[in-house]
C-alpha positions in Angstrom: 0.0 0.0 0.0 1.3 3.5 -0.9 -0.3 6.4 1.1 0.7 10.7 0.5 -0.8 13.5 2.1 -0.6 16.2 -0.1 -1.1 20.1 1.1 -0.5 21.7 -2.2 -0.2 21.9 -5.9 1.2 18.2 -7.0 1.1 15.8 -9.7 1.4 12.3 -8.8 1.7 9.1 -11.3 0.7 5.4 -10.2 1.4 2.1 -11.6 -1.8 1.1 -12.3 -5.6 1.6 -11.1 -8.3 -0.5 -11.6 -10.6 1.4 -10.0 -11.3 4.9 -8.3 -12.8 6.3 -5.1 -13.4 10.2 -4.8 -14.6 11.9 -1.5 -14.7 15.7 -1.8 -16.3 18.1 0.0 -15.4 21.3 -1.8 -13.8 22.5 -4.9 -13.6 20.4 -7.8 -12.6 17.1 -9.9 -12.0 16.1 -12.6 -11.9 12.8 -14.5 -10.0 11.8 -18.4 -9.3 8.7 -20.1 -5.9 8.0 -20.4 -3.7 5.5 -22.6 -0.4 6.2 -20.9 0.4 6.0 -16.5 -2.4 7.3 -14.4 -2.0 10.3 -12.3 -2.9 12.7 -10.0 -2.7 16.7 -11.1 -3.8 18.7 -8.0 -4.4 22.4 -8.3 -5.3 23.4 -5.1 -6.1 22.5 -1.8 -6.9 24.6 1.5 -8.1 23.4 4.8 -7.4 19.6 5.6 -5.1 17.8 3.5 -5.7 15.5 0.7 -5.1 12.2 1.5 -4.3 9.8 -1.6 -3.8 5.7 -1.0 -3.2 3.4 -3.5 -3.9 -0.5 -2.8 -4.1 -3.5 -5.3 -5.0 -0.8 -7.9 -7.6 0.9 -5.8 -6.7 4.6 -6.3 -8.6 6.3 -3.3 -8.6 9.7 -3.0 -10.0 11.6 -0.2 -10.4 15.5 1.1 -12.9 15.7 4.1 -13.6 17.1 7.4 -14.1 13.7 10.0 -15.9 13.2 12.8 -17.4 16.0 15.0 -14.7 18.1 15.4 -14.2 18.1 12.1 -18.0 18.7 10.5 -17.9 22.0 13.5 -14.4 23.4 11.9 -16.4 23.1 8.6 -19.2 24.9 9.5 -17.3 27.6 10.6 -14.6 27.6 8.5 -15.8 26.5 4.6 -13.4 28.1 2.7 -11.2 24.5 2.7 -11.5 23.0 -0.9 -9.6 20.8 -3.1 -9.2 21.1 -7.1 -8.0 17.9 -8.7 -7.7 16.0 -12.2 -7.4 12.3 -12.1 -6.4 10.5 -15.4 -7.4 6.8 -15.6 -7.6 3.7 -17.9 -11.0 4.5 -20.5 -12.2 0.9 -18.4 -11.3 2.2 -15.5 -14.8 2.4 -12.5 -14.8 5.2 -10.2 -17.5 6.2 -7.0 -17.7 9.8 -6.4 -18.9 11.4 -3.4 -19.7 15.1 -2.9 -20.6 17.7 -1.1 -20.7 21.1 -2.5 -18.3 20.3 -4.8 -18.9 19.4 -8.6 -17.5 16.5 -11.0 -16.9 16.2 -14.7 -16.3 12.9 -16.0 -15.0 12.6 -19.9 -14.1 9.4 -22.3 -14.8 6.9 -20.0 -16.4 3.5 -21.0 -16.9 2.1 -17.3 -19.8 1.7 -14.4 -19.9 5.5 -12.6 -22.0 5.9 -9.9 -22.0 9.5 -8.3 -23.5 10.9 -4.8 -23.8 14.4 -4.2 -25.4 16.8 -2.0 -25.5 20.0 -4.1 -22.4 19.3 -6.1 -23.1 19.2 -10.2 -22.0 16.7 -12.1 -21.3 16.9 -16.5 -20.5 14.1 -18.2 -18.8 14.0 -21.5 -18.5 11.1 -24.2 -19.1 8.9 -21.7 -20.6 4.9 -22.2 -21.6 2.3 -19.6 -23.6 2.7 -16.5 -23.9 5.8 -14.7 -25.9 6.0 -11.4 -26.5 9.6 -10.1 -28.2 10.5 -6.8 -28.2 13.8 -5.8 -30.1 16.4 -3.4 -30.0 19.7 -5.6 -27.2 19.3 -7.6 -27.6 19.2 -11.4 -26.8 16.2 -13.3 -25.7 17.1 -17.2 -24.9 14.6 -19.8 -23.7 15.2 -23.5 -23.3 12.1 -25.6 -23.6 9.3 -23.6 -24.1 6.4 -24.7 -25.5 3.5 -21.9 -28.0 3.3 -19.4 -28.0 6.2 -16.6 -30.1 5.8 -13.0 -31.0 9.2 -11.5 -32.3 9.8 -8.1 -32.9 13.1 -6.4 -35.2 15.7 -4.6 -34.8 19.1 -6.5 -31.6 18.6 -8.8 -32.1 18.4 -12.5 -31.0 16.1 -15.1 -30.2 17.1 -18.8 -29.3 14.6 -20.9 -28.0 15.8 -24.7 -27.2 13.8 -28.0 -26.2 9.9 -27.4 -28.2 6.9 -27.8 -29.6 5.3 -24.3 -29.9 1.4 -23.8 -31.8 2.5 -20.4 -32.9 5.6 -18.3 -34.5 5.6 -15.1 -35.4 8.8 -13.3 -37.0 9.6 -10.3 -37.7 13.1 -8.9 -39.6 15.4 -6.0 -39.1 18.7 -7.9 -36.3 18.5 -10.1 -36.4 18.8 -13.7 -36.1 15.9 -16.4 -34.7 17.1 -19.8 -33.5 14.8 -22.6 -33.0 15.1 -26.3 -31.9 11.6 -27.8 -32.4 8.2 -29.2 -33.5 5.3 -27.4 -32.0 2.0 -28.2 -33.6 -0.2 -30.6 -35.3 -2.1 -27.2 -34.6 0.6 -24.5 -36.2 1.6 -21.2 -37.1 4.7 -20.1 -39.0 5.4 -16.7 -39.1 8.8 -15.5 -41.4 9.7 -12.3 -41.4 13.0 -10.8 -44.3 14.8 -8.5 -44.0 18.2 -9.1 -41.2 18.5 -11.8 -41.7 19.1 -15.0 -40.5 16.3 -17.9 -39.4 16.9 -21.5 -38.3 15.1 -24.1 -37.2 14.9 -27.4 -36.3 11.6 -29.5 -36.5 11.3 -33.6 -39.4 10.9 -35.0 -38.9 7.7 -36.4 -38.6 6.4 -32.7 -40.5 2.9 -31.9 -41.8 2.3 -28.8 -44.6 1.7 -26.3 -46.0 5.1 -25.1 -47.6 5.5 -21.7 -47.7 9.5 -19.9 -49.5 9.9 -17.3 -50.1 12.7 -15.1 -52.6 13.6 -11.7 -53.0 17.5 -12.9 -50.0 18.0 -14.9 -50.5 19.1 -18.9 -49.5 16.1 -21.3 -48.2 17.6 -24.4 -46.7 15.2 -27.7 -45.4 15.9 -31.2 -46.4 12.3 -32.5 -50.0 12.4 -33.4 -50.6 8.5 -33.2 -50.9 8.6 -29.7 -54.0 9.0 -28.1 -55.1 10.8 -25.2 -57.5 10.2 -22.5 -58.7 12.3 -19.4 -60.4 10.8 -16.5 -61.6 12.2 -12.9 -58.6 11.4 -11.5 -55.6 11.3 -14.1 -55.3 12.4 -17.7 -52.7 9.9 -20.0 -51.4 9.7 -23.7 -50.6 6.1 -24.3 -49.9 4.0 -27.9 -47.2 2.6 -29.7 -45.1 4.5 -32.3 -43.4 2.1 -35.1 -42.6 -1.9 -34.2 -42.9 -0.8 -29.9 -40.0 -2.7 -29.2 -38.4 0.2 -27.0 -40.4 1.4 -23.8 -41.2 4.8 -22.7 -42.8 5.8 -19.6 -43.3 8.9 -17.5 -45.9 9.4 -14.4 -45.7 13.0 -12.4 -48.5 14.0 -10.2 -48.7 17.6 -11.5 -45.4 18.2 -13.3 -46.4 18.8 -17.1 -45.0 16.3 -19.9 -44.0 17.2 -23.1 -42.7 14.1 -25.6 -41.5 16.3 -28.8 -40.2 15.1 -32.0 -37.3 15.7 -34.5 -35.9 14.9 -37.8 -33.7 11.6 -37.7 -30.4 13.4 -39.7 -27.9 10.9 -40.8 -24.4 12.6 -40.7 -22.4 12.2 -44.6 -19.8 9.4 -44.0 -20.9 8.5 -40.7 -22.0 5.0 -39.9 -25.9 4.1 -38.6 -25.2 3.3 -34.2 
């Protein structure tokens, strides 16, 4: 086992990692795909130091208040924070867990799974599994590619571009935003109670409809649908081409909007 305790600007490199374990309370990190040694590149750190342990290729990396004394020095004191960029094999899985602070995660082909409290996290070019629980923080994606989980009470989730195998997402008041393309048999289950849900997939999607809402407005692009309104709940349900994917969103009074675009092909490019 290899342990450092770093109180300032470093850059560390390690043998290997086979996977990664983030706790930050404050500041900021940062995660690439690399081809060559993985390392370490901190920027800053303030307050307690950052404690980094490698063992059997289990890259830990760690910047928190402990205990009592250490939760009082924080409320009192929040200006400690740490600023880091941690390069790992494309393969490579990594937990995250945050306070305050936010995450961007880029390249990666692995299982990510991400706790926050208000921290954001932005993902970039990233396939695989990514689960994402947060209390306020917003949760951005931009061509992903895999299945994403998403739990939280008031953060937001914006998924852009990419091709989902799965999406699950379940919200008090946050937001649900997504503009992509569902897997030839993909899932999608999105509840919310009070947040509003929007989304956008080509309009030669296929798939089994079902929105539903208490009180919320039900709004769609793809006039095969149909709509009903009872005494208690008002739905828009069908299937659009062969159904093999599913889609299905249920808010209490958050409104739904299922919108449509052209499916573009890109010269040169090949179909996903």
């Amino acid at each position: 086992m290899a342990r450092w305790t770093v109180d300032g600007p470093t850059t560390l490199d390690f043998d290997g990692v086979v996977m990664l374990k983030a706790t930050i309370v404050s500041g900021s990190i940062s995660i690439l795909p690399t081809d060559g040694r993985p390392s370490l590149h901190v920027s800053e750190v303030s307050g307690q130091p950052l404690e980094v342990v490698q063992e059997a290729g289990m890259l830990s990396i760690s910047h928190e208040l402990g205990g009592i004394e250490g939760a009082l020095k924080w409320l009192q004191d929040r200006r400690g924070r740490a600023a880091v960029t941690v390069c790992v094999p494309r393969e490579c899985p990594v937990k995250l867990k945050l306070g305050k602070a936010n995450a961007v995660v880029t390249g990666l082909s692995s299982r990510i799974s991400v706790n926050t409290v208000s921290g954001d996290a932005t993902f970039e070019g990233v396939s695989g599994v990514i689960d994402a629980n947060t209390a306020s923080g917003t949760v951005q994606a931009q061509g992903l590619d895999g299945s994403m989980s998403f739990n939280t009470i008031g953060g937001d989730l914006d998924l852009a571009g990419g091709t989902l195998d799965s999406l699950t997402a379940n919200t008090v008041s946050g937001k649900v935003t997504a503009d992509l393309a569902l897997a030839d048999t993909g899932k999608v289950k999105v509840s919310t109670v009070t947040g509003a849900v929007t989304l956008r997939l080509p309009d030669s999607t296929s798939a089994q409809v079902m929105l539903t809402s208490a009180t919320g407005r039900i709004d769609t692009a793809f006039t095969e649908l149909s709509r009903a309104e009872r005494y208690t709940s008002k739905s828009v349900t069908g299937t659009l081409g062969d159904g093999k994917a599913l889609l299905n969103v249920n808010t209490v009074s958050g409104a739904i909007a299922l919108l449509s675009h052209p499916y573009v092909r890109i010269e040169g490019a090949h179909d996903q």
